[in-house]
Structure formats: C-alpha cells, structure tokens
N, C-alpha and C positions, 0 to 999 in steps of 0.2 A: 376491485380489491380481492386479497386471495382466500380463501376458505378459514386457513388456518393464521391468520393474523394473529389469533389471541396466542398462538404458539410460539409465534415467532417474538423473541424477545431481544434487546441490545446487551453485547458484550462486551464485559469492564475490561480495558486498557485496546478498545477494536476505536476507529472512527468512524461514523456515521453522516451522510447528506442530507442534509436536514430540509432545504430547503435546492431550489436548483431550474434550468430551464422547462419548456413544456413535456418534453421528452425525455429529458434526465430522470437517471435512477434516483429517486428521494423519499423520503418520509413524507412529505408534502406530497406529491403526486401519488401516493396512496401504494408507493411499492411496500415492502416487507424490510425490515431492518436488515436482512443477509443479501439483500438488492441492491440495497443502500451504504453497504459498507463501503470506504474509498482506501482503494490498496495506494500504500506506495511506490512512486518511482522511482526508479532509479536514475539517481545526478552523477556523472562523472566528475563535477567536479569538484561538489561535496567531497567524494570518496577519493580523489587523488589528495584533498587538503587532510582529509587523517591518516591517509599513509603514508604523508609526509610526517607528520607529526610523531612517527616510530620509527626511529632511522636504526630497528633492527629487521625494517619487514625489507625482503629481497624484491628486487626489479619481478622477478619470475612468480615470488607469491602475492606480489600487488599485482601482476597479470591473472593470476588464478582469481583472487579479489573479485576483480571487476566481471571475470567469466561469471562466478556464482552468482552477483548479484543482477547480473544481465536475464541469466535465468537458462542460462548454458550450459554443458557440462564439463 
C-alpha cells in the first residue's frame, strides 16, 4: 500500500473499482482511489445515436464530435 493512503480520498461525481481481478487497479487490491478511478470510453455508437438525435448538428461537426471524443485533435 502507498504511504499516503490516508490522503488519498474518493471524488463526488468520479467512479471508483471497488472490487476487481488479481492485478487490476482496485480499492480491494489495496491501490489508492486516483489508481482506482475508471475513465470512460468511448462508444461510437452511443454518440452517432445522439447526433442523430439533433438534426441541426452537420455531418462535418459530428466528424469534429467523434475526433474530440476519440481524444484527437
């Protein structure tokens, strides 16, 4: 465990692994809550279904869309 656990605290509206395989980052295997946090991915196909859903967003900034959330620029 890390030195500074008691520092390390959980953040309201973040999600945390609570629980997880031998080697996974988790609160259970004794990582650090900022170890443990689980970033989202990205679904193309979630995000084509709400860019349909505003049929004032343009083909060119539903392409921008997915660049940003891909993590492109």
């Amino acid at each position: 465990m890390k030195n500074n656990i008691y520092k390390d605290k959980p953040e309201e509206g973040k999600v945390y692994a609570l629980t997880g395989a031998p080697k996974a980052a988790c609160i259970g295997n004794g990582n650090t809550w900022a170890e443990s946090e689980v970033k989202p991915k990205y679904n193309k196909l979630a995000v084509d279904q709400e860019i349909k859903k505003d049929p004032s967003i343009t083909v060119k900034e539903a392409k921008l869309i997915h660049r940003l959330l891909k993590g492109r620029k």
